[in-house]
VEXDREN-2710 file (C-alpha; in Angstrom, 1 decimal):
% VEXDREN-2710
k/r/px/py/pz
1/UNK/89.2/123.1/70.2
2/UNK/89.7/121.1/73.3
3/UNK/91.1/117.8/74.1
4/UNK/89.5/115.6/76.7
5/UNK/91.6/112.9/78.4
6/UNK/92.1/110.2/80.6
7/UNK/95.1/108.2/81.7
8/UNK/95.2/105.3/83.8
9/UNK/98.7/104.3/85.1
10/UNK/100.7/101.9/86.6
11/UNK/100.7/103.5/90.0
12/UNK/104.5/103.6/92.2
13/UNK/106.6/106.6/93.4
14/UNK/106.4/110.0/91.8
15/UNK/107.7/110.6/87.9
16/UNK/108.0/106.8/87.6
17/UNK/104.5/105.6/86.7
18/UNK/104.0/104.3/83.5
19/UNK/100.9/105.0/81.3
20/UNK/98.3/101.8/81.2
21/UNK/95.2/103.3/79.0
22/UNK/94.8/106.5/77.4
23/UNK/91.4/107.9/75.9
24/UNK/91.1/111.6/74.3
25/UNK/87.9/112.7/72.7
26/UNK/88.8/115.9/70.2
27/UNK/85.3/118.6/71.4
28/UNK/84.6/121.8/69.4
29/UNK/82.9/122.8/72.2
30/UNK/79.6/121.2/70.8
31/UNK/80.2/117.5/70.0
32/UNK/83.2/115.1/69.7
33/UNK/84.8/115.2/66.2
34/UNK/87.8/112.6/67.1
35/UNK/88.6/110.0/69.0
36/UNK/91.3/108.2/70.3
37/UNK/91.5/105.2/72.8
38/UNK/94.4/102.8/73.4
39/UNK/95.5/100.2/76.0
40/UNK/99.0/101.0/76.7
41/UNK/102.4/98.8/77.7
42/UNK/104.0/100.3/80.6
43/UNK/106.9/98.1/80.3
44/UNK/107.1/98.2/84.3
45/UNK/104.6/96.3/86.6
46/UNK/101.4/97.6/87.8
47/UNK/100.4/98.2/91.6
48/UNK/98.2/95.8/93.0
49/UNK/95.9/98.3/94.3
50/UNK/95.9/99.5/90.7
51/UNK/95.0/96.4/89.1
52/UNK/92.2/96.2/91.8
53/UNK/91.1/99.6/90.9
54/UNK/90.9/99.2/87.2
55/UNK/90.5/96.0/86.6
56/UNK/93.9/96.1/84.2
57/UNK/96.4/93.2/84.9
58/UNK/99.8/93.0/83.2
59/UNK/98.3/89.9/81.2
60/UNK/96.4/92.6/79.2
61/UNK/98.9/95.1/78.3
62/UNK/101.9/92.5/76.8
63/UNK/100.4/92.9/73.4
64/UNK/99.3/96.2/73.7
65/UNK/101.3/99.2/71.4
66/UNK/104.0/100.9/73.6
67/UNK/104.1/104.8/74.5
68/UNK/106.2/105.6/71.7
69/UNK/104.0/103.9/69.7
70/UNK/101.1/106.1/70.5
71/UNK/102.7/109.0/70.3
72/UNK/102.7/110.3/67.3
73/UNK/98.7/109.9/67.6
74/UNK/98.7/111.8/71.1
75/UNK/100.3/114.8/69.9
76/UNK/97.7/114.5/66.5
77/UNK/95.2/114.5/69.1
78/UNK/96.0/117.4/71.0
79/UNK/97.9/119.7/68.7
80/UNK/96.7/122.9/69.1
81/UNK/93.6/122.1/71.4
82/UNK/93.2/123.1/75.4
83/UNK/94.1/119.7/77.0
84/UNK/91.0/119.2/79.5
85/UNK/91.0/116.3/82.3
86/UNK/89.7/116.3/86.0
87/UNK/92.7/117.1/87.7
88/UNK/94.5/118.3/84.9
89/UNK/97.8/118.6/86.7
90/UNK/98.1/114.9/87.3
91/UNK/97.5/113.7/83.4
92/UNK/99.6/116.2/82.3
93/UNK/102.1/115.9/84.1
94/UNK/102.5/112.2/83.1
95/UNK/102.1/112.6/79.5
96/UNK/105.3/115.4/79.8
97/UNK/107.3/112.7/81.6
98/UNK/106.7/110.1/79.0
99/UNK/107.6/112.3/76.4
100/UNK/110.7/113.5/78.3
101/UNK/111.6/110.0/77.6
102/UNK/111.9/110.1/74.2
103/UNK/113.5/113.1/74.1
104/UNK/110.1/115.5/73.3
105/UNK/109.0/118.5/74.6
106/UNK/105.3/118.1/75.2
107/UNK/103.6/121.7/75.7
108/UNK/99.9/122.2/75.7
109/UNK/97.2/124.9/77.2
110/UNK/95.6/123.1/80.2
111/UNK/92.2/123.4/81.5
112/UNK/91.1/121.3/85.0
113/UNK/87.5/120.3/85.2
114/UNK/87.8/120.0/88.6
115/UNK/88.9/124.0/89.2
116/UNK/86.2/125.3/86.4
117/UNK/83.7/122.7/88.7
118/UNK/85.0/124.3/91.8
119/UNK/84.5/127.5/90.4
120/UNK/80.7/127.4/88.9
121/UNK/79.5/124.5/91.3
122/UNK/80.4/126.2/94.7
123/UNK/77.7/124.2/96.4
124/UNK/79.0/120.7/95.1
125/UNK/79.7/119.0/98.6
126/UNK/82.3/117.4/96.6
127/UNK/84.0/117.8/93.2
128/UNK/85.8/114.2/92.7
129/UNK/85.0/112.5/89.1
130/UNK/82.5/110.0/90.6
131/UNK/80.3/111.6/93.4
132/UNK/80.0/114.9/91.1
133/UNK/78.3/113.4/87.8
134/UNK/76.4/111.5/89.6
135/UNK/74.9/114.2/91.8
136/UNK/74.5/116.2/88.6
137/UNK/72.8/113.2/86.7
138/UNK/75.4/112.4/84.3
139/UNK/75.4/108.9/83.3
140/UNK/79.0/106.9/83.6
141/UNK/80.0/103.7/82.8
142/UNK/83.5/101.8/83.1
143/UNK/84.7/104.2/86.2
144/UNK/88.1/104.0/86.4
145/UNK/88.8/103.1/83.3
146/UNK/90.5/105.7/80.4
147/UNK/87.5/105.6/78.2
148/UNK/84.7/105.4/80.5
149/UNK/86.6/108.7/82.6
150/UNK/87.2/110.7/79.8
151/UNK/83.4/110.3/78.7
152/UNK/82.2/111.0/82.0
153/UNK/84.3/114.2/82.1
154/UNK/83.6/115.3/78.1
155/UNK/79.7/115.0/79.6
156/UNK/81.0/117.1/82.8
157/UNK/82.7/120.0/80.4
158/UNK/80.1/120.4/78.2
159/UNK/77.5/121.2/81.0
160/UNK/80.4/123.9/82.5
161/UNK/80.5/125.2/79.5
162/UNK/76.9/126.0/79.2
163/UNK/76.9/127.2/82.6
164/UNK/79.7/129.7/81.8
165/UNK/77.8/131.7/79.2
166/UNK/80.4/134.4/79.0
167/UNK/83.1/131.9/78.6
168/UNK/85.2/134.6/81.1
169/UNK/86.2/131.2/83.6
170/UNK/87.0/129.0/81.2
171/UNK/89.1/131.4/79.5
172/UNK/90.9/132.6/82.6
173/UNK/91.5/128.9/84.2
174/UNK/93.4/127.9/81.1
175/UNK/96.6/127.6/81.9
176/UNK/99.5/128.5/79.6
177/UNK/102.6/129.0/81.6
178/UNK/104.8/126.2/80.2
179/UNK/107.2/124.4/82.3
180/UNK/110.6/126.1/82.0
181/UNK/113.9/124.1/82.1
182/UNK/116.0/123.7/85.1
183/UNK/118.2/126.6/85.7
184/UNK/122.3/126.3/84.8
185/UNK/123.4/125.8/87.9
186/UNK/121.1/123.2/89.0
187/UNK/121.4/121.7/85.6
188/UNK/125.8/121.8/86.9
189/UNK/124.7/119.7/90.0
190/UNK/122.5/117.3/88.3
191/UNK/124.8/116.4/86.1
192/UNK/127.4/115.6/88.4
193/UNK/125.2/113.0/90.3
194/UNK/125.4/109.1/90.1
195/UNK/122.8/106.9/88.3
196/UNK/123.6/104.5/91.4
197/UNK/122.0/103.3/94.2
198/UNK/122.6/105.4/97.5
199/UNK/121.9/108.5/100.1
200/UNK/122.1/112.3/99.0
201/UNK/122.5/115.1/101.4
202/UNK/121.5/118.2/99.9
203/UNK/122.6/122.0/101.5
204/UNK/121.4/125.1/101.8
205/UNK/124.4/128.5/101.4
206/UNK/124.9/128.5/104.8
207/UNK/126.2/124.8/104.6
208/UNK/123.4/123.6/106.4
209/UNK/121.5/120.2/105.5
210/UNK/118.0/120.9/104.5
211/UNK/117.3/117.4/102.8
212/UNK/118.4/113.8/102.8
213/UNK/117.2/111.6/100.6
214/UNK/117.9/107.9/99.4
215/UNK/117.1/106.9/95.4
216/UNK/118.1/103.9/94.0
217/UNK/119.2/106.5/91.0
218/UNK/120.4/109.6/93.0
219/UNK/120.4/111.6/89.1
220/UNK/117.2/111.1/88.6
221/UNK/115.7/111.8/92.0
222/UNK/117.8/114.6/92.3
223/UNK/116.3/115.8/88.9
224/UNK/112.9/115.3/89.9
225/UNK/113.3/117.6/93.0
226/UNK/114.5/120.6/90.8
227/UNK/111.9/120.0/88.5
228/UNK/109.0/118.9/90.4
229/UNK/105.8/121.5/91.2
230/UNK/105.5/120.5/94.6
231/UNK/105.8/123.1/98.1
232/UNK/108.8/120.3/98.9
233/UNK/110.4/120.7/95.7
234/UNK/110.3/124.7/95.1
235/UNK/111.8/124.5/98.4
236/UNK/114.5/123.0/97.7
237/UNK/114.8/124.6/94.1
238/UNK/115.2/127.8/95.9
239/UNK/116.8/126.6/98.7
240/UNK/119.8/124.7/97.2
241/UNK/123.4/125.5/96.9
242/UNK/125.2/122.0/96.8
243/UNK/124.4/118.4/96.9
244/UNK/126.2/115.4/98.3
245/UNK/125.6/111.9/98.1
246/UNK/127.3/108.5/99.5
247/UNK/126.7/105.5/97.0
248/UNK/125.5/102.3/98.6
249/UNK/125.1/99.7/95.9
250/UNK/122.0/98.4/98.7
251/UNK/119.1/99.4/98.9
252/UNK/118.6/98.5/101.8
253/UNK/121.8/99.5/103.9
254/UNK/120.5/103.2/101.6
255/UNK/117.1/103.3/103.5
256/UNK/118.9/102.3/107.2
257/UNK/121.3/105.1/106.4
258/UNK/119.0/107.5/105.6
259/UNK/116.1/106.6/108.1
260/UNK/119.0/106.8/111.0
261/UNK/121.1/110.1/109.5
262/UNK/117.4/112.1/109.7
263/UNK/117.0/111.4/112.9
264/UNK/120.4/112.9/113.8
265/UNK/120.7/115.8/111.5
266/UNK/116.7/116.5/111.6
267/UNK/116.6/118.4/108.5
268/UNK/114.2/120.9/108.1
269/UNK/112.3/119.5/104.9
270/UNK/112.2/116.0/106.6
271/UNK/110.0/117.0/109.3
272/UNK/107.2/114.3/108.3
273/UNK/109.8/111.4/108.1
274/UNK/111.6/112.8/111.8
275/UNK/109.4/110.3/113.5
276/UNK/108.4/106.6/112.7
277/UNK/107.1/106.1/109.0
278/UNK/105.8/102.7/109.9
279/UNK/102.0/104.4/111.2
280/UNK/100.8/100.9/111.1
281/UNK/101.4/97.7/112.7
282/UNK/100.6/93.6/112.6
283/UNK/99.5/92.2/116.4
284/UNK/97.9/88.8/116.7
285/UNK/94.9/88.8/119.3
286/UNK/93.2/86.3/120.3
287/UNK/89.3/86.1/119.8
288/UNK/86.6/84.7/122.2
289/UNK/86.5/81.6/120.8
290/UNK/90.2/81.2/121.3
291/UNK/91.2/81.5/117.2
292/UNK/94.6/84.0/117.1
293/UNK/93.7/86.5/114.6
294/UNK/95.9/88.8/112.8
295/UNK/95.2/92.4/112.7
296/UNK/96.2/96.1/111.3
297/UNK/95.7/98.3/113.8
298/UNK/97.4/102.3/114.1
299/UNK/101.2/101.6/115.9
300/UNK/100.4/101.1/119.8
301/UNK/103.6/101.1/122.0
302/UNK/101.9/99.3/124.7
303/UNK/101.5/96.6/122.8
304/UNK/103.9/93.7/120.9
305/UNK/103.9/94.2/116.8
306/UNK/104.7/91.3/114.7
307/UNK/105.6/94.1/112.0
308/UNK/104.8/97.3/110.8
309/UNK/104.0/99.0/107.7
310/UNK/104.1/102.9/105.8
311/UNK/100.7/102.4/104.3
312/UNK/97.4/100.4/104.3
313/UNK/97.9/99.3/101.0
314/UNK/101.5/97.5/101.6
315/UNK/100.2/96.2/105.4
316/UNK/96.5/94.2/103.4
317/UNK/99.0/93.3/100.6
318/UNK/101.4/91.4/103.3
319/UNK/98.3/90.4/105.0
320/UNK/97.0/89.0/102.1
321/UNK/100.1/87.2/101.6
322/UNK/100.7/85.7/105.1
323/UNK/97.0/84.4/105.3
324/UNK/97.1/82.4/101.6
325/UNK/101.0/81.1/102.5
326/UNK/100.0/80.1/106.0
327/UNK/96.8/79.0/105.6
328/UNK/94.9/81.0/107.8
329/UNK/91.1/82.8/107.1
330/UNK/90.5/85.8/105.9
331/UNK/87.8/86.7/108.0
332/UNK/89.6/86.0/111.2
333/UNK/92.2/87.7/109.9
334/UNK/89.7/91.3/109.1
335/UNK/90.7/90.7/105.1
336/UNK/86.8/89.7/104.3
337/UNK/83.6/91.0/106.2
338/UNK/81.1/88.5/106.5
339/UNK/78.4/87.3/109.2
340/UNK/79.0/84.1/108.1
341/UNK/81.7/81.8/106.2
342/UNK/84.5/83.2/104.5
343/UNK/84.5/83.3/100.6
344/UNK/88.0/81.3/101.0
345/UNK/86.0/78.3/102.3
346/UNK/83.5/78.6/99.7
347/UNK/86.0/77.7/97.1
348/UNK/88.1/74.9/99.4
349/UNK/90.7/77.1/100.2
350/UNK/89.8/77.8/103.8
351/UNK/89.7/75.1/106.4
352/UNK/86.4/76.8/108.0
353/UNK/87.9/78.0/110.8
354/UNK/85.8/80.8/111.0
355/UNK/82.8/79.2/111.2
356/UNK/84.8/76.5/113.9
357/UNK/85.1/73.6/111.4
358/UNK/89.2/73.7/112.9
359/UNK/89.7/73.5/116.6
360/UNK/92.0/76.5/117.9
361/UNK/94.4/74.7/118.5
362/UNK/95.2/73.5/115.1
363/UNK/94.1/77.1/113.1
364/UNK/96.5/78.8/116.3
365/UNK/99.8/75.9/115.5
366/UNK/99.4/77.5/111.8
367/UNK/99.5/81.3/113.3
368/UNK/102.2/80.3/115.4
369/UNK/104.4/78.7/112.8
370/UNK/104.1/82.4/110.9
371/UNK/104.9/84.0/114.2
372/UNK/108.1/82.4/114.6
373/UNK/109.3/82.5/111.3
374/UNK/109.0/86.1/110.5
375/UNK/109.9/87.5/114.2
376/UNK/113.6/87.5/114.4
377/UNK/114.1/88.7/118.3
378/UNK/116.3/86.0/118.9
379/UNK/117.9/85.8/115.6
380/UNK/121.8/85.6/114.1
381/UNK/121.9/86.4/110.8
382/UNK/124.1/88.3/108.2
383/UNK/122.1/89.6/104.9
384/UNK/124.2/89.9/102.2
385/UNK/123.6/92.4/99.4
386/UNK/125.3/94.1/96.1
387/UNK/127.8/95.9/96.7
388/UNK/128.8/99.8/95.7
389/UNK/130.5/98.3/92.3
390/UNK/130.5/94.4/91.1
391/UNK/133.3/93.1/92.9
392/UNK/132.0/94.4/96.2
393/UNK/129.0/93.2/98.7
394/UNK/127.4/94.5/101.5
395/UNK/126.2/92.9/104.9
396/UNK/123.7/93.8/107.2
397/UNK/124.6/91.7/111.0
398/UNK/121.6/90.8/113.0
399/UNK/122.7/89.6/116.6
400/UNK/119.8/88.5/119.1
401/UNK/117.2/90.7/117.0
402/UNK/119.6/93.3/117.6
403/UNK/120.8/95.7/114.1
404/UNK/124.5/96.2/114.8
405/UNK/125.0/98.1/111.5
406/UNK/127.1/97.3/108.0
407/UNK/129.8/96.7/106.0
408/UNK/131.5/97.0/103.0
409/UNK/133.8/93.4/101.6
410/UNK/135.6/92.4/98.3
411/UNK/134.4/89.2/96.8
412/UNK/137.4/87.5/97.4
413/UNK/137.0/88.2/101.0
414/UNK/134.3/86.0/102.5
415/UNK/132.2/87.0/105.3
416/UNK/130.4/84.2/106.8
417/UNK/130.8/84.7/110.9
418/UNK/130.4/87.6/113.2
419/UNK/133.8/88.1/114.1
420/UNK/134.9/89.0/110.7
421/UNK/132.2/91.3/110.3
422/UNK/132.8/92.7/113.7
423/UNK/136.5/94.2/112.4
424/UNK/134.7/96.1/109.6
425/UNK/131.7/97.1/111.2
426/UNK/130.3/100.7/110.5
427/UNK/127.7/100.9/113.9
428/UNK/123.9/101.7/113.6
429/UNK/121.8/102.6/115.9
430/UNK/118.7/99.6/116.3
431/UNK/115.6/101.2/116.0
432/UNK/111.6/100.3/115.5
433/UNK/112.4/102.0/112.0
434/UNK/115.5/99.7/111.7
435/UNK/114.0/96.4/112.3
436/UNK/110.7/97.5/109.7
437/UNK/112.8/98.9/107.0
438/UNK/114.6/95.5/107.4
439/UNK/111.6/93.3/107.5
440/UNK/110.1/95.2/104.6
441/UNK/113.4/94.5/102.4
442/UNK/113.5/90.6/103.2
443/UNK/109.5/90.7/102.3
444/UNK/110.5/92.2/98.8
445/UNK/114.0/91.9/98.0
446/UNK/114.7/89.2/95.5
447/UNK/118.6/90.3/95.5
448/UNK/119.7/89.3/99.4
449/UNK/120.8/86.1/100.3
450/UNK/120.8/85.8/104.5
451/UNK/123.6/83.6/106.1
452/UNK/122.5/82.1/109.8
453/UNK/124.7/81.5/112.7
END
């Protein structure tokens, strides 16, 4: 007996997703003898990018049944069955994490239609979910949606199966090694971790760093490195002899600390984050016409950014942002493709700039108003933050556009000039990282309060 899923999440940073939708169809290897399909409330926002991908908004999941409300029915639907998905490893891993959280051990037989696919389709140009049923003729409906998914792939398994007369790949791509438990004295160092905010450093027998890291709960990141299945993490699983960590109370003084201590101490399972993690960058050009326009273009060093950003998805959501605040057109600013008008004037909410209904001078006062709001070359400012414990805060100073570094003050001890600050000062270097991890934080954070001088 097998049972075909699909899960839809909430999207975010690994082992924190939350499930959205769920669908498992119950196959005896013939026809579907169960069904079960459920809308799901993550308790924790969903990604933009998810919501555009899906079509689920956090509207429709308020009244929808919790995890631990499904559960019971999840574990009906897959008790001793082959769990099947396309990319197997992903759905199952979440469904183990959610049921981690309530204190369950979930352990199923796995089965990944994109492996068995792989494996009896070798001349597929590609095996992804959508481009593969519809080169083999399979009808789908609701893509990226639980129920439509899991259809599409029940459709998908049944012609394998047929395929694989002798049953002999099927039966030797079904995985049964369970995931084992994290060894004692891993389980020692775990335990002795924080659930707070701040940097870990952890060290290979030699007393060498291998890894810095920042979590805003060092526990639980640390106990997703020792039990996570990826190259990184078996690295450091075997790797590991002791961890360290420095608690922060900000986030934000946690990612300057860590973006500036890999640069110094380079260790060797940072090598991706030794240079910039900002691969993307915000310049204002100006067209023929004379109409500054915003654009996300690949980091250029020759050139002035307004900001930079780790991934396309967080530079279009800022984009997107900056244009409806400001008032400035999509188009112009490469957010809509169009010969002519942007849909933004269609519905008012455009000026028609880009089809010159503004002069350049007034759509350019409007860019230029954004411009010298969020560059802060010339800037004084302190940003105040929470603190390592409750009667504690943090400051960030800002001098000129210059990072100096941070600090560390009671309550009862108020910092509102330089020269205070000055006196209890830990130094940082100032950076291109520096000044986007700091932009980035005063984009997001709704915690820091900034004090100008």
């Amino acid at each position: 007996m097998y049972a075909i899923l699909d899960i839809e999440t909430t999207g975010g940073q690994f082992n924190e997703e939350g499930i959205t939708e769920i669908a498992i169809y119950k196959f005896d290897g013939h026809e579907i003898v169960d069904q079960f399909i459920s809308l799901v409330n993550p308790e924790i926002p969903i990604q933009p990018f998810v919501v555009k991908l899906t079509g689920i908004n956090n509207a429709m999941l308020r009244s929808a049944p919790k995890f631990f409300e499904v559960a019971k029915r999840i574990i009906e639907m897959t008790y001793d069955c082959v769990l099947v998905a396309h990319n197997a490893d992903f759905d199952y891993r979440i469904l183990r994490t959610e049921f981690s959280r309530l204190g369950y051990d979930f352990n199923v037989k796995t089965l990944c239609t994109v492996e068995l696919s792989q494996r009896l389709l070798p001349e597929q140009p590609s095996h992804s979910l959508g481009k593969l049923v519809r080169a083999l003729g399979i009808p789908m409906a609701d893509r990226h949606r639980a129920n439509g998914d899991a259809m599409a792939t029940v459709k998908l398994f049944k012609l394998l199966l047929e395929k694989d007369i002798e049953k002999t790949i099927v039966t030797e791509l079904i995985k049964t090694e369970i995931k084992k438990g994290i060894a004692p004295k891993l389980l020692d160092i775990v335990q002795n971790m924080p659930s707070r905010t701040g940097v870990y450093y952890i060290h290979n027998d030699q007393g060498n760093l291998i890894y810095i890291g920042k979590s805003r709960n060092i526990k639980k990141r640390i106990n997703q490195h020792f039990t996570g299945n990826t190259t990184k993490c078996k690295k450091i699983q075997n790797e590991v002899f002791d961890v360290t960590y420095e608690e922060t109370g900000s986030e934000l003084i946690a990612l300057l600390k860590e973006s500036e201590e890999i640069k110094i101490h380079k260790p060797i399972l940072n090598r991706a984050q030794r240079k910039s993690i900002f691969q993307l960058a915000l310049y204002a050009e100006q067209d023929k016409k004379g109409y500054l326009n915003l654009k996300i273009q690949k980091f250029d060093g020759r050139k002035k950014e307004i900001t930079s950003f780790s991934s396309l998805q967080e530079a279009k959501n800022t984009l997107f942002h900056i244009t409806t605040k400001y008032q400035l057109c999509q188009k112009l600013n490469g957010l809509y493709q169009t010969k002519k008008e942007c849909f933004q004037y269609g519905i008012k909410e455009c000026d028609g700039a880009c089809i010159g209904a503004v002069s350049a001078e007034e759509y350019n006062s409007r860019v230029n108003t954004f411009l010298e709001e969020w560059n802060y070359k010339t800037q004084n400012m302190i940003l105040i933050d929470k603190g390592r414990n409750i009667s504690e805060r943090s400051a960030v100073l800002i001098e000129n556009g210059i990072y100096r570094g941070f600090a560390f003050y009671e309550l009862n001890y108020q910092i509102t000039n330089p020269s205070i600050l000055h006196n209890i000062l830990t130094p940082m270097q100032n950076n291109r990282d520096a000044k986007n991890i700091i932009q980035s934080y005063m984009r997001k954070s709704k915690t820091i309060k900034i004090i100008n001088f």
